[in-house]
Backbone as numpy.savetxt, mean C-alpha at the origin, in Angstrom:
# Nx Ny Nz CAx CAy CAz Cx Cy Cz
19.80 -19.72 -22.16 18.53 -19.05 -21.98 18.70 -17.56 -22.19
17.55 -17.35 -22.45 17.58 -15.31 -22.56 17.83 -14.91 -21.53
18.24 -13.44 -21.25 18.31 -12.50 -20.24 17.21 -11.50 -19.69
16.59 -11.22 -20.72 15.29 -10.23 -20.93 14.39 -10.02 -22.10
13.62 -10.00 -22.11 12.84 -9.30 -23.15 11.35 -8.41 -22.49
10.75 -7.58 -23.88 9.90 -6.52 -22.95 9.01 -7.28 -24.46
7.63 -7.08 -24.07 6.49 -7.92 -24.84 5.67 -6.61 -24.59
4.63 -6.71 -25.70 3.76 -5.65 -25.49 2.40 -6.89 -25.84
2.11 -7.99 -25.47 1.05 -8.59 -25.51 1.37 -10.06 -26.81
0.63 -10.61 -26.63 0.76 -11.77 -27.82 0.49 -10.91 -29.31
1.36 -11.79 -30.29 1.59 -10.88 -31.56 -0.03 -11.78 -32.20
-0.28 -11.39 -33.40 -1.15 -11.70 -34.15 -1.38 -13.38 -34.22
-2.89 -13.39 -34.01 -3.21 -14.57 -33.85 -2.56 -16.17 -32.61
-2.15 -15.42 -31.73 -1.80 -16.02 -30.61 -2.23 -15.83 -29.57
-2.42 -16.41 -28.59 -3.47 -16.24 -27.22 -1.97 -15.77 -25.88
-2.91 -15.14 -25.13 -1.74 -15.16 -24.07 -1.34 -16.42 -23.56
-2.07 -17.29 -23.43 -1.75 -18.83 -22.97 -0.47 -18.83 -23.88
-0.46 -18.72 -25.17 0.80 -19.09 -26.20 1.68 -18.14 -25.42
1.69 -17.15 -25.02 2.86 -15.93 -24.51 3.35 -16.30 -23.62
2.47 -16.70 -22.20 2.56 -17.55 -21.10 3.93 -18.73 -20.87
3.02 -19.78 -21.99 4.09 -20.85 -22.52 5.63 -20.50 -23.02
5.57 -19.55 -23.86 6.92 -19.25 -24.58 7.60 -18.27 -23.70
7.42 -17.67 -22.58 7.92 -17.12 -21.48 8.98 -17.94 -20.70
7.81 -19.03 -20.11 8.16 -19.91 -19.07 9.29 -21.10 -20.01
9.12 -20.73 -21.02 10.33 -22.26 -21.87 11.71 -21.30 -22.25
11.39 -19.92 -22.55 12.68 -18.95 -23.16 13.32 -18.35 -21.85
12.92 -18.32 -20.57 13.48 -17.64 -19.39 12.92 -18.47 -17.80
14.55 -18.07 -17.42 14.04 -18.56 -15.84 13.00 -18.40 -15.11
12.86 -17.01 -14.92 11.74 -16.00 -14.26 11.39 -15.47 -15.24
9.93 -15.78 -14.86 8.99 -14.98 -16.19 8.02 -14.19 -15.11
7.79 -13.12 -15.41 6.83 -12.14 -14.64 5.64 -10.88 -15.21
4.37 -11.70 -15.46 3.80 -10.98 -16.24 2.22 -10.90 -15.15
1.53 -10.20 -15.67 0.27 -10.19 -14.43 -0.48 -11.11 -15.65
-1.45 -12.38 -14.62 -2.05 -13.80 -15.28 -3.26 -13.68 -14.34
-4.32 -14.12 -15.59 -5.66 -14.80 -14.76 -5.33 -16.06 -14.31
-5.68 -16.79 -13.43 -5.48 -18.54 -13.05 -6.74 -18.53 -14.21
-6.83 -19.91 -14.89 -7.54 -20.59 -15.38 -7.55 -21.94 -15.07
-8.29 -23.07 -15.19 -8.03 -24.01 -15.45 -7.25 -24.96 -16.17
-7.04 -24.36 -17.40 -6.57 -24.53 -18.67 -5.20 -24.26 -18.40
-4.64 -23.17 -18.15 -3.22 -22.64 -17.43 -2.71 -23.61 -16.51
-3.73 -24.22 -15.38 -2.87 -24.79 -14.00 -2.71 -25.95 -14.87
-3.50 -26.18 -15.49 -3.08 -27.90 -16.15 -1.90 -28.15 -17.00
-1.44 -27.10 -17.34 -0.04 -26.78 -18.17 0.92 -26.19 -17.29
0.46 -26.51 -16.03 1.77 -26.26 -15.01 2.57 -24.42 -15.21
1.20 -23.52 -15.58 1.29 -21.87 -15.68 0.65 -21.90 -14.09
1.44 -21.55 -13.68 0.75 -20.46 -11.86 1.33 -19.80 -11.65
1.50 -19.37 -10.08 2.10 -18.72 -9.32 1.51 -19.08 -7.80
2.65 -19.05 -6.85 1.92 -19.26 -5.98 1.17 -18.42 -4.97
0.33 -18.69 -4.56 -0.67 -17.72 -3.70 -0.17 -16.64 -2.52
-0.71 -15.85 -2.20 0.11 -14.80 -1.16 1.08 -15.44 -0.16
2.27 -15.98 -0.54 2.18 -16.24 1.06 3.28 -15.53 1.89
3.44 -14.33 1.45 3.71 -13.30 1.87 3.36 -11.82 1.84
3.02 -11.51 2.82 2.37 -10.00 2.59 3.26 -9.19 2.99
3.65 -8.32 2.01 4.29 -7.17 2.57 3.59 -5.53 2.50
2.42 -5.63 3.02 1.69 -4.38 2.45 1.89 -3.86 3.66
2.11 -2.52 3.54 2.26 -2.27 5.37 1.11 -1.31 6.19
1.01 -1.54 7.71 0.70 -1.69 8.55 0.88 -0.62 9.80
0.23 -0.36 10.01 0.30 0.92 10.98 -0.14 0.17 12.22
0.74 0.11 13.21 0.43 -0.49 14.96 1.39 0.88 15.70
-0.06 0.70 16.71 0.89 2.31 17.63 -0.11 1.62 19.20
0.15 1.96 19.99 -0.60 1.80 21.51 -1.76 2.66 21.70
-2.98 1.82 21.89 -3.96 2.71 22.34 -4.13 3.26 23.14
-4.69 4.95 23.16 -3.73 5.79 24.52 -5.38 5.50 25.70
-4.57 5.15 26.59 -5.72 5.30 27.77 -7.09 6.53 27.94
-7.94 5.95 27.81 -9.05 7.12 28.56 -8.59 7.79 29.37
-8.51 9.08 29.16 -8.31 10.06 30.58 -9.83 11.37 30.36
-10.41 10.73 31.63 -11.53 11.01 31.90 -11.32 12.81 32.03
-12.46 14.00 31.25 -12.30 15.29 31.55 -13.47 15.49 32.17
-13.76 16.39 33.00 -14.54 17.02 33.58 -15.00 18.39 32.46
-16.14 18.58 32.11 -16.83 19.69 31.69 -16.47 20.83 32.37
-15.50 22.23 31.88 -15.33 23.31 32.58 -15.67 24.02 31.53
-16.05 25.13 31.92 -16.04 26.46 30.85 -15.09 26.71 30.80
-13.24 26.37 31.35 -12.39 27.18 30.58 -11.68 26.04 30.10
-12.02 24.96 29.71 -11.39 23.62 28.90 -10.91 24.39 27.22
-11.52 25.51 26.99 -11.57 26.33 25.64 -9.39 26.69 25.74
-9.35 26.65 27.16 -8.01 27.87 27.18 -6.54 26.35 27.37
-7.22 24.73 27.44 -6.28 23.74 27.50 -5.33 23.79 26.14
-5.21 24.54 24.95 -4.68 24.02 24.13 -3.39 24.79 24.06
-3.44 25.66 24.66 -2.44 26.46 24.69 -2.09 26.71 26.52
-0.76 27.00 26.68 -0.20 27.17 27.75 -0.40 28.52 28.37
-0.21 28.96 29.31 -0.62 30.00 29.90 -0.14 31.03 29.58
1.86 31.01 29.53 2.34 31.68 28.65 2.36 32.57 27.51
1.85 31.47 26.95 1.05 31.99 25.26 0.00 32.54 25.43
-1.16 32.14 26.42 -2.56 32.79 26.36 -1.74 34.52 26.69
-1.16 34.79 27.78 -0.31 35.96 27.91 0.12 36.92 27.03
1.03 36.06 26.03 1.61 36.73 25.42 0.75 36.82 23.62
-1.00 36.66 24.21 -1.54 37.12 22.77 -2.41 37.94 23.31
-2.32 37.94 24.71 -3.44 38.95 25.26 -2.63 40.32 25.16
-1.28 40.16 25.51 -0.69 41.73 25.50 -0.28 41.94 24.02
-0.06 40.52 22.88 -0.21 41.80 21.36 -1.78 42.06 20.96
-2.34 41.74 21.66 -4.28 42.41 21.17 -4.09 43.86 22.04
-3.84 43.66 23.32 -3.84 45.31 23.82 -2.75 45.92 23.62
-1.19 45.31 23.14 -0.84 46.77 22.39 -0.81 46.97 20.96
-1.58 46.07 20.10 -1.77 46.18 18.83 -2.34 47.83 18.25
């Protein structure tokens, strides 16, 4: 049997069904992207259906509600006190 070949589509006057066929008879693994047809499954051309997915998947823990109370200084939570500090004294000795 062959080892490889690279195809750029069926040559003149041949259908991909013919490409299909002469794939699957010249090599072990043949791997080309195929419509299913009718016509194909009856000539024993498929592949079989997903039955593995490897597309991936993002799972993380949904973080609990933690209930806030409305304050007027909820503005100053994103930063630490520290920091609020140390931008208040480079604005006044800027």
């Amino acid at each position: 049997r062959n080892s490889f070949a690279v195809t750029y589509g069926p040559g003149e006057g041949r259908t991909y069904t013919d490409l299909f066929l002469w794939g699957t008879n010249a090599y072990d693994l043949y791997a080309d992207w195929m419509t299913r047809t009718i016509e194909r499954l009856q000539m024993g051309l498929g592949s079989p259906e997903g039955f593995y997915d490897a597309s991936f998947i993002l799972i993380g823990k949904k973080p609990e509600a933690v209930e806030q109370k409305a304050s007027l200084f909820n503005w100053l939570e994103p930063f630490d006190a520290k920091v609020w500090w140390s931008i208040l004294a480079t604005i006044i000795g800027s």
